[in-house]
N, C-alpha and C positions, 0 to 999 in steps of 0.2 A: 767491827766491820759488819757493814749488815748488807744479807742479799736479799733481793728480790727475783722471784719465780715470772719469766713471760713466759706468756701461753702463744703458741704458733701456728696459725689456723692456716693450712693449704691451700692452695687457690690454683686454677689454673685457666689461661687462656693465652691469646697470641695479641699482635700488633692489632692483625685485621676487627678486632672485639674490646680495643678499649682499656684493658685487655682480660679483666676477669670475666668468665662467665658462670662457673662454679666456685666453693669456696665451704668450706666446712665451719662448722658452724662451734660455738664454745657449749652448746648442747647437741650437737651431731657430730662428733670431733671421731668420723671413724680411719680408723689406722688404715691405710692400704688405699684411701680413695683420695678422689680431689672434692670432694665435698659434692654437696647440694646445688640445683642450679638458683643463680638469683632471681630476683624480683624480677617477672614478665620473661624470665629467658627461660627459652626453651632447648632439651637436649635430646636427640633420638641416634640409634645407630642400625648402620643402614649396611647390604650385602655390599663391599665394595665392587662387584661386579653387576647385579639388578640394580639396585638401588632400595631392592625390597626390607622394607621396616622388622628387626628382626627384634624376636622378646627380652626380657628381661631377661639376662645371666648370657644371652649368648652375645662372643664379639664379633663387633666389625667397625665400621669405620662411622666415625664421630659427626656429628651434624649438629652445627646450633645455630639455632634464632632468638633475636633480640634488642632492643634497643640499642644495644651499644654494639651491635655489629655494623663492620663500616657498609656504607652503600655502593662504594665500588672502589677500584683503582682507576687514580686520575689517568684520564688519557687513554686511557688501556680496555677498551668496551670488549674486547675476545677476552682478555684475563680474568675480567668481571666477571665473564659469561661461565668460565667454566668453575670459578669461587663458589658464585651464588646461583641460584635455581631459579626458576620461574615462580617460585613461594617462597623466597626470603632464605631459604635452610641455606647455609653457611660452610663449603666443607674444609674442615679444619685441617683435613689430611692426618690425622691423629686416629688410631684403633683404640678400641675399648669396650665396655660392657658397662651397663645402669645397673643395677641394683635393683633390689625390690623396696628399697626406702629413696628409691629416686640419685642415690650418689654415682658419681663415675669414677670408675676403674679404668685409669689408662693401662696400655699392654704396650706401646710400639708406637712407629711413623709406618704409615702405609707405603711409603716409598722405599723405605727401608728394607722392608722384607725379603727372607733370602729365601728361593724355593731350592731346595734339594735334587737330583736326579731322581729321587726316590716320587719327588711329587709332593715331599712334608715342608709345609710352610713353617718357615721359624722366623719369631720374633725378636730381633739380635737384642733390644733396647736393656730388657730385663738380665740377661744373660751377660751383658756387659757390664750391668750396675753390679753385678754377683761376682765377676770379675777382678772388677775394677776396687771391691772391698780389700781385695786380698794385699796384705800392706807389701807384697811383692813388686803389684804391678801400679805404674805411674799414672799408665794411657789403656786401652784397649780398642781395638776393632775386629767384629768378626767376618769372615769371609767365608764363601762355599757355594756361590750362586753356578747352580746347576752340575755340583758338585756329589760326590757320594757321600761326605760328612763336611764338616764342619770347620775349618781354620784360626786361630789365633794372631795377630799379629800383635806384640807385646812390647811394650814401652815400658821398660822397668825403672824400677827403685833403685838405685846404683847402689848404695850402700847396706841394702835392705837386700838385694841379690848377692851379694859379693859376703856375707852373713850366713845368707840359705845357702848357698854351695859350700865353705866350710864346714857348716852344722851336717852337710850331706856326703860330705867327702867328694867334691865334684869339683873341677876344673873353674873357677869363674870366668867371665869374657872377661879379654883384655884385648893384649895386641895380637894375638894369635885367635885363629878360628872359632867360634862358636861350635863347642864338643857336642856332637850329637846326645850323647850321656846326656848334658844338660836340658838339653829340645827335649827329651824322650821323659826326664823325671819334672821337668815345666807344664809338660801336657798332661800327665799323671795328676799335676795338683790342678790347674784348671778342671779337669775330668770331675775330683774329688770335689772342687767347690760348686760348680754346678751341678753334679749329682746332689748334692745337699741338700738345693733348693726346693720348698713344697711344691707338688707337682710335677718334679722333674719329669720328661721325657725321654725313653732313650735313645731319640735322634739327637736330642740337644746335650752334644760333648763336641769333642773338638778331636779330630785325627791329627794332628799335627801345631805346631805351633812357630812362629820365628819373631827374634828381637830386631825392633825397629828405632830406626830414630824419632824424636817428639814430634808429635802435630802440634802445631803452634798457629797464629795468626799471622805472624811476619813471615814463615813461608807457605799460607795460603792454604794450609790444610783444616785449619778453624776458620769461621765465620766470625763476625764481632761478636755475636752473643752465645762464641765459645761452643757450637755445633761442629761435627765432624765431616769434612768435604768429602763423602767417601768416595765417591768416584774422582777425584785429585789423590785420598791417602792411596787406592788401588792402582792409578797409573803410577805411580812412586814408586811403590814396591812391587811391581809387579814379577820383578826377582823372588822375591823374596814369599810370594805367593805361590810360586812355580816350584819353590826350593821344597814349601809343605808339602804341594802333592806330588812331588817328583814330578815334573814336565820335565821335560828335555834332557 
């Protein structure tokens, strides 16, 4: 049997671009970014509030020009308007940070972002990939917009939980109630995996946690290219949101 070794070079960009604009390179091949920008494209990130040009290493919201960025949405000259700038720059609606070799670091979706009561902006995307490793959980999304911490809402592994609660001496879900025991050592391991993460902060944990059912595409809670509707998954559950922070 013989194998062959591919090399996996990252890329990234959207519809509106063609869609690569960056792409790492088999001699720039670094771990963590999306590469290099191409031939004639240009990448800058900008205050999502001024729009002022911020240095290298610090983030904010993604901007690119280039040939292969489209010239507008058909039909749609105000969508256009607020895509593209009066110079071409592009905004991706993507956060991030350049490098001092020119690569990008994504961190999040700008729209995304959850701010705290506290005022500390967190960026769910990362925190959810940390998550979402855990051979616990199936789905993730995190909630807490204008919240004191942080929320969970958990789509698990059915056979992979029903496993860890034995291994833990814990009640698994079934036809009866979801054991608070379980909530209380679910959110304990979430805590533990994102504390793990380099850099962690200590806003970014979760006070609470609750199991949901799948976001899928046929009810509407994914998009085709498998993005999460989060203002559809939070009307959904919005029980089940309430239940984290004890409303009512």
């Amino acid at each position: 049997v013989l194998f062959r070794s591919i090399e996996l070079l990252v890329g990234y960009g959207l519809t509106e671009t063609s869609p690569v604009l960056p792409c790492r390179r088999a001699w720039a091949n670094r771990r963590g970014s999306a590469g290099r920008p191409l031939q004639d494209t240009a990448l800058k990130i900008v205050d999502p509030e001024s729009r002022r040009t911020l240095a290298v290493g610090q983030r904010g919201l993604v901007l690119a020009r280039g040939p292969q960025v489209m010239g507008g949405y058909y039909g749609k000259p105000e969508a256009t308007a607020r895509a593209i700038d009066g110079e071409g720059w592009f905004d991706t609606g993507d956060l991030g940070l350049l490098l001092a070799d020119g690569s990008l670091v994504l961190t999040g979706r700008a729209k995304d972002t959850i701010v705290l009561s506290s005022g500390e902006n967190i960026e769910p995307g990362p925190l959810e990939e940390a998550l979402a490793a855990s051979p616990l959980v199936e789905q993730v999304m995190l909630v807490g917009q204008d919240r004191k911490q942080l929320g969970a809402l958990l789509v698990p592994r059915a056979e992979a939980l029903q496993a860890w609660c034995l291994e833990m001496g814990l009640e698994a879900p079934g036809e009866k109630a979801i054991q608070p025991a379980l909530l209380r050592a679910l959110t304990r391991e979430c805590n533990r995996l994102l504390a793990a993460r380099t850099g962690a902060r200590p806003d970014e944990r979760v006070g609470g946690v609750a199991l949901v059912e799948p976001f899928t595409i046929e009810n509407g809670l994914l998009t085709q290219t498998l993005k999460q509707r989060r203002d559809r998954i939070s009307d959904r559950d919005r029980a089940a949101i309430a239940a984290i922070y004890g409303d009512g």
